[in-house]
C-alpha positions as CSV (number, residue, x, y, z in Angstrom):
1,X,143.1,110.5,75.6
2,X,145.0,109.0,78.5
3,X,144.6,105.4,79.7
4,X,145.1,104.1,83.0
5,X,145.2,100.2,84.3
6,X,144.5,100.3,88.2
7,X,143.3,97.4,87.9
8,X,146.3,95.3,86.3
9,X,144.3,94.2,83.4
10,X,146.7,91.8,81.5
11,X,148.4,92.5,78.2
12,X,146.1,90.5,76.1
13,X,142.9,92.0,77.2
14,X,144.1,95.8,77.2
15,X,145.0,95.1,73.4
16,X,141.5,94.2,73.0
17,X,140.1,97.0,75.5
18,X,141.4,100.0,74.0
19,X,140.8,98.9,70.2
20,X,139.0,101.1,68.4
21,X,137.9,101.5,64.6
22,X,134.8,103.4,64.7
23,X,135.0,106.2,62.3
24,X,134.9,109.3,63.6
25,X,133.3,112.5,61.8
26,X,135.4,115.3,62.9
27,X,133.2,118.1,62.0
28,X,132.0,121.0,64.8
29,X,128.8,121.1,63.0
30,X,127.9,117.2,63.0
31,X,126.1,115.7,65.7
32,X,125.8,111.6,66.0
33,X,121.9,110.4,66.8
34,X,123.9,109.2,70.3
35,X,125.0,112.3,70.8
36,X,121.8,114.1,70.9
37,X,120.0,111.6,73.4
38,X,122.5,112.8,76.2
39,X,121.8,115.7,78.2
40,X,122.5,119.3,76.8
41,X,125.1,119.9,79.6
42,X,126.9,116.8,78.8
43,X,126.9,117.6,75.2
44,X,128.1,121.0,75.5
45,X,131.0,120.5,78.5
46,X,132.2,117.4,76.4
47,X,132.7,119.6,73.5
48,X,134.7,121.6,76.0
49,X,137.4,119.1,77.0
50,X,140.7,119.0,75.7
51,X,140.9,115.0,75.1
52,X,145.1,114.7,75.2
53,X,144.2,115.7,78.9
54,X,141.1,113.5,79.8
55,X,142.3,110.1,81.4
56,X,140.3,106.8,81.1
57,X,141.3,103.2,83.5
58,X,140.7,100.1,81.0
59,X,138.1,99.5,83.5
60,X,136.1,101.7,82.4
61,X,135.9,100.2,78.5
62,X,135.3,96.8,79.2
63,X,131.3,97.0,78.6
64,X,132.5,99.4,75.5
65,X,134.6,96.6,74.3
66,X,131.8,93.6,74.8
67,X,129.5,95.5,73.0
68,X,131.4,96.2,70.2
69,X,132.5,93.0,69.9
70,X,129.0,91.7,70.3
71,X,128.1,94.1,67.3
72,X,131.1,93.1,65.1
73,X,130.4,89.5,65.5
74,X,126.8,89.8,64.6
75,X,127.3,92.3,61.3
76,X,130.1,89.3,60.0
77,X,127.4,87.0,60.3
78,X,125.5,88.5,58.0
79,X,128.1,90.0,55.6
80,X,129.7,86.9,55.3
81,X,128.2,83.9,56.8
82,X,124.2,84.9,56.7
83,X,122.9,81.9,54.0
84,X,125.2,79.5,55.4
85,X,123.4,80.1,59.0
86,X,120.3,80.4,57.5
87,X,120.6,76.6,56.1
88,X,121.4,75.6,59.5
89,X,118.5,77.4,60.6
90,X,116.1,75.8,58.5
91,X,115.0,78.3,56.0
92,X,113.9,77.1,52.5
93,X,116.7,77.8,50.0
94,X,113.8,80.4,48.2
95,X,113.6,82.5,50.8
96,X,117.1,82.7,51.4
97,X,118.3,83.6,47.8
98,X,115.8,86.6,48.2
99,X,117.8,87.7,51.0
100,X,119.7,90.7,49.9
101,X,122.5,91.9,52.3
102,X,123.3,95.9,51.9
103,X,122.4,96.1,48.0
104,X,122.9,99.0,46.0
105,X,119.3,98.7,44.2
106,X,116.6,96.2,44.9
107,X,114.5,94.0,42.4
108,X,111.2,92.9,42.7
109,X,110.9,89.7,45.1
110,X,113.8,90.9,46.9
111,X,114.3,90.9,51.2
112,X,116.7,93.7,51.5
113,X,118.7,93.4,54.4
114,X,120.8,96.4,55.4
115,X,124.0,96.0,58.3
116,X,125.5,98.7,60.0
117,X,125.2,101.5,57.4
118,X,126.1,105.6,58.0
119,X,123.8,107.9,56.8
120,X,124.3,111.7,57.2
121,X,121.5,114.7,56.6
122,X,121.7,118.2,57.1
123,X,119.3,119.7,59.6
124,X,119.2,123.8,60.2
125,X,122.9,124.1,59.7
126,X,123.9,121.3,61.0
127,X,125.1,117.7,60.1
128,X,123.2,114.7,62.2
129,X,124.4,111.9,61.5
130,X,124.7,107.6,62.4
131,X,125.1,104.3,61.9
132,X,122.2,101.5,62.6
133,X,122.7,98.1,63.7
134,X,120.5,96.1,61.0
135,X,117.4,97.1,59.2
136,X,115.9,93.9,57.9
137,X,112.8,94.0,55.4
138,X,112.2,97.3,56.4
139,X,112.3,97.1,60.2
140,X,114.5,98.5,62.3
141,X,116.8,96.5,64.9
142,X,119.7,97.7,67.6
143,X,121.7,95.0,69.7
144,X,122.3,96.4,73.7
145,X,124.6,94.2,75.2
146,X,123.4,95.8,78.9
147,X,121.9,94.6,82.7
148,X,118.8,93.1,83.1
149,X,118.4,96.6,84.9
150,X,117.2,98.2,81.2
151,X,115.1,95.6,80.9
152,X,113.1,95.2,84.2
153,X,112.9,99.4,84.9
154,X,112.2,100.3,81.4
155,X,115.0,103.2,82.2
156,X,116.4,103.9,78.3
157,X,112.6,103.0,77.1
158,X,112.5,106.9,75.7
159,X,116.2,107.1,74.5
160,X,115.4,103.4,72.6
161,X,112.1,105.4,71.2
162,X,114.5,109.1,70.1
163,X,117.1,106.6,68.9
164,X,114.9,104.6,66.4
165,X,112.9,107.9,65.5
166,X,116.4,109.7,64.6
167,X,117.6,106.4,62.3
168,X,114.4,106.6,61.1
169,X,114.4,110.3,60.1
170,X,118.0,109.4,58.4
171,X,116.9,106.6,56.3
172,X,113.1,106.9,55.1
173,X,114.2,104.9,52.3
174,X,114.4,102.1,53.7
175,X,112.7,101.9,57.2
176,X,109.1,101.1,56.5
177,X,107.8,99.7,60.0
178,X,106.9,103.0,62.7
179,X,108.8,101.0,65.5
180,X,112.2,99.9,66.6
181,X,113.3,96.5,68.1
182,X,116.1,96.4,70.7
183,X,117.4,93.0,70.5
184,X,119.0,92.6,74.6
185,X,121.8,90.3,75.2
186,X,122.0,90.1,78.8
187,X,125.1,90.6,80.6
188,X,124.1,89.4,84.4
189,X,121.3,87.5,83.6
190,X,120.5,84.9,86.1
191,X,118.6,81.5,85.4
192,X,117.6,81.4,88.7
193,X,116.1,85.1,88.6
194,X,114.1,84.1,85.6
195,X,112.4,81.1,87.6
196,X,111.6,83.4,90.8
197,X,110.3,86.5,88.8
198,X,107.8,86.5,86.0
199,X,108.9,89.9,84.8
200,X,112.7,89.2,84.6
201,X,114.0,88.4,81.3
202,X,113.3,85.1,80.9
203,X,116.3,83.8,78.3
204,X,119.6,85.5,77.9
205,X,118.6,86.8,75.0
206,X,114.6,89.4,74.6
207,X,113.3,91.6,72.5
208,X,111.0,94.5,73.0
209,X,109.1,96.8,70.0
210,X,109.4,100.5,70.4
211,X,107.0,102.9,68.8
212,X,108.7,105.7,66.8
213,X,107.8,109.9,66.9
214,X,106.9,110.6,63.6
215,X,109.3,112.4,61.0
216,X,107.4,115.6,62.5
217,X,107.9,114.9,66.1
218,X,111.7,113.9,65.4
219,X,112.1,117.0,63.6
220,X,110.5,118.9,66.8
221,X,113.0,116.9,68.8
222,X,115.5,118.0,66.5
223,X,115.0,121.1,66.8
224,X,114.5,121.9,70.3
225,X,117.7,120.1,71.4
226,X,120.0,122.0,68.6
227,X,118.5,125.4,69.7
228,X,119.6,125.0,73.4
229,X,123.0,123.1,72.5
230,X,123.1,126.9,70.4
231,X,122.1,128.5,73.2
232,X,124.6,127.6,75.9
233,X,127.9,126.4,73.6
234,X,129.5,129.3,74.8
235,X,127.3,129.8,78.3
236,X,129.5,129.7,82.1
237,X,128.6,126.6,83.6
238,X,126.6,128.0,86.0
239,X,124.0,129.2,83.4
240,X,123.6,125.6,81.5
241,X,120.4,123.7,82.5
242,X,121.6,121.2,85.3
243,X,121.2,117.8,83.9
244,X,117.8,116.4,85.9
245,X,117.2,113.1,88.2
246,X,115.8,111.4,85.3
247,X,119.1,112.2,83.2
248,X,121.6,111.1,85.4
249,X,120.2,107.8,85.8
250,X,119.4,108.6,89.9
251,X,118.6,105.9,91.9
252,X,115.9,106.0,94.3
253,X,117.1,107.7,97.8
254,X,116.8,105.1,100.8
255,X,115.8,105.7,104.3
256,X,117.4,102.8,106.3
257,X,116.6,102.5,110.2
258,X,119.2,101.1,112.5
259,X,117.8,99.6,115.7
260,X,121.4,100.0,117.1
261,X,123.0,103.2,116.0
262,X,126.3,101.9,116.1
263,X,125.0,99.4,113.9
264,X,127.1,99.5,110.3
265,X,124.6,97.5,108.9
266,X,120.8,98.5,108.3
267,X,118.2,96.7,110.0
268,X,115.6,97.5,107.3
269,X,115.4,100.1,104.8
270,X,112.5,101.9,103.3
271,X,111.5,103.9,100.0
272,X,110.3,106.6,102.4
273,X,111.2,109.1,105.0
274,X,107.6,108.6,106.4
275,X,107.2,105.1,106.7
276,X,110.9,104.9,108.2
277,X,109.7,107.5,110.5
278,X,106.6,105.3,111.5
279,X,108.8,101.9,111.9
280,X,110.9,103.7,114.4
281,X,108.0,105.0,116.5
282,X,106.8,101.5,116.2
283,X,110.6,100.2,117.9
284,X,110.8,103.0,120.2
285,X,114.1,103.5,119.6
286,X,116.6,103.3,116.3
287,X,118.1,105.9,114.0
288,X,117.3,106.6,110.8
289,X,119.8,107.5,107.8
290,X,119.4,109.2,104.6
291,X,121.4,107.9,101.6
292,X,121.0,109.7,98.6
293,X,120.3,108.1,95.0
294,X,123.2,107.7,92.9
295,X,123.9,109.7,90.0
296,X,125.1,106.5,87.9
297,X,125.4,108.3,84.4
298,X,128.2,110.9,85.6
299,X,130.3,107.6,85.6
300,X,130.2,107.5,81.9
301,X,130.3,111.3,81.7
302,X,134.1,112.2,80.1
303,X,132.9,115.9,81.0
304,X,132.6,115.4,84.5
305,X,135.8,116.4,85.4
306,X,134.8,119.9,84.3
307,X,131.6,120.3,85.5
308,X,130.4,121.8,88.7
309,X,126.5,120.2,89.3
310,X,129.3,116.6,89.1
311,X,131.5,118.2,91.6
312,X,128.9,119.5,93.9
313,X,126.7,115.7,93.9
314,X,130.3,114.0,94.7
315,X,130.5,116.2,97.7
316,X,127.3,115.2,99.0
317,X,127.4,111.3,98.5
């Protein structure tokens, strides 16, 4: 892959920007439990793409970067630092010698706690595999350093459920409880926000508990999305499904009404072509402008430089 800095990040953070140590399976049969909750179009053009050729700005791995970062920092923590942190914490020393951090066998009275292990099964031919955050006394926990916008629309709720279910399915050895928890670290949260809305995150910091499919239903799941990635591997472009609204992360198109037309900023906007229709009979006079919803995921979409339904939204926004 190429890299680009258009926006003159400096020397010290691009080091830190492009890093990278996650390991890789390089196997055309293995699919990550990541890979599978993206679209089959974006699965199948990605596998397309000749990477020496696909260009990145630094930009565009900042959020990457945080994230893992966030994520090392928390699996040293435990690794090296968790019964020193626990002391601080307040435990009683019992329950902290029970704590067992990734052990090859368990004893009796012990609190296995398991950090960022890969685990790799073969399903139908193929290879599905991936690494969980943490799974601590048998429950199952993932850090998203994201927006408050996760939280507050409830837009990755499902991919949080398949993700859990899939780790799950991987390691029924050791997950016991039949839900995930995404532990959030906000990364635009907003005191004041918090104070004005009862449903906005209300520390930097939430949890929320996700039921899981069970190991039937994630083998259904399985299943389904390996037959159509089968299906159209080799398939024009024109005959794979067109990833939908709900998959590209669209926003919400807005109607705005301008009581002067030459106006470059709304008057009011509504969710609605029919109530912005109403307000302008109401004014007698205005104009009223579509603007489409944004298709936010083709901006994290390496594929969409080869793909047509990308090329054809573009044009139209």
């Amino acid at each position: 892959m190429k890299f680009t800095n258009n926006s003159n990040i400096p020397l010290a953070l691009a080091v830190w920007a492009v890093d990278d140590d996650y390991d890789f399976v390089n196997d055309p049969k293995y699919f990550s439990v990541t890979s599978l909750l993206k679209p089959v179009r974006q699965i199948v053009l990605t596998r397309r793409l000749d990477m020496d050729n696909v260009s990145m700005d630094l930009e565009n791995l900042l959020s990457i970067a945080m994230g893992k970062s966030i994520h090392t920092a928390i699996e040293k923590a435990w690794k090296e630092n968790h019964q020193k942190n626990m002391e601080i914490l307040g435990y009683p020393q019992e329950f902290i010698d029970k704590i067992k951090v990734n052990p090859k066998e368990v004893k009796e009275g012990d609190v296995p706690c398991y950090i960022e292990q890969r685990n790799i099964r073969e399903f139908n031919g193929y290879k599905i595999g991936g690494k969980f955050d943490s799974i601590l006394d048998g429950m199952l926990n993932d850090y998203k350093s994201t927006t408050t916008y996760k939280w507050t629309t409830g837009s990755s709720d499902e991919d949080y459920r398949l993700q859990g279910s899939l780790y799950r399915w991987l390691n029924q050895d050791k997950v016991k409880e039949d839900f995930i928890r995404i532990n959030f670290v906000f990364t635009d949260w907003s005191k004041l926000s918090a104070m004005k809305d009862k449903n906005y995150p209300q520390c930097r910091v939430a949890f929320k508990d996700y039921p899981l499919l069970s190991i039937q239903e994630t083998e259904q799941f399985l299943q389904n999305k390996l037959d159509q990635i089968n299906q159209y591997k080799d398939a024009p472009d024109s005959e794979i499904p067109e990833c939908t609204d709900e998959e590209l992360w669209r926003t919400p198109t807005k109607y705005k009404y301008y009581a002067n037309e030459d106006s470059t900023r709304a008057t009011k906007n509504f969710d609605t072509l029919a109530e912005a229709n109403k307000f302008k009979a109401e004014k007698g006079k205005g104009v009223i402008r579509i603007v489409p919803g944004e298709a936010r995921r083709c901006n994290y979409c390496s594929a969409a430089t080869i793909c047509e339904q990308y090329r054809r939204i573009h044009g139209s926004e």
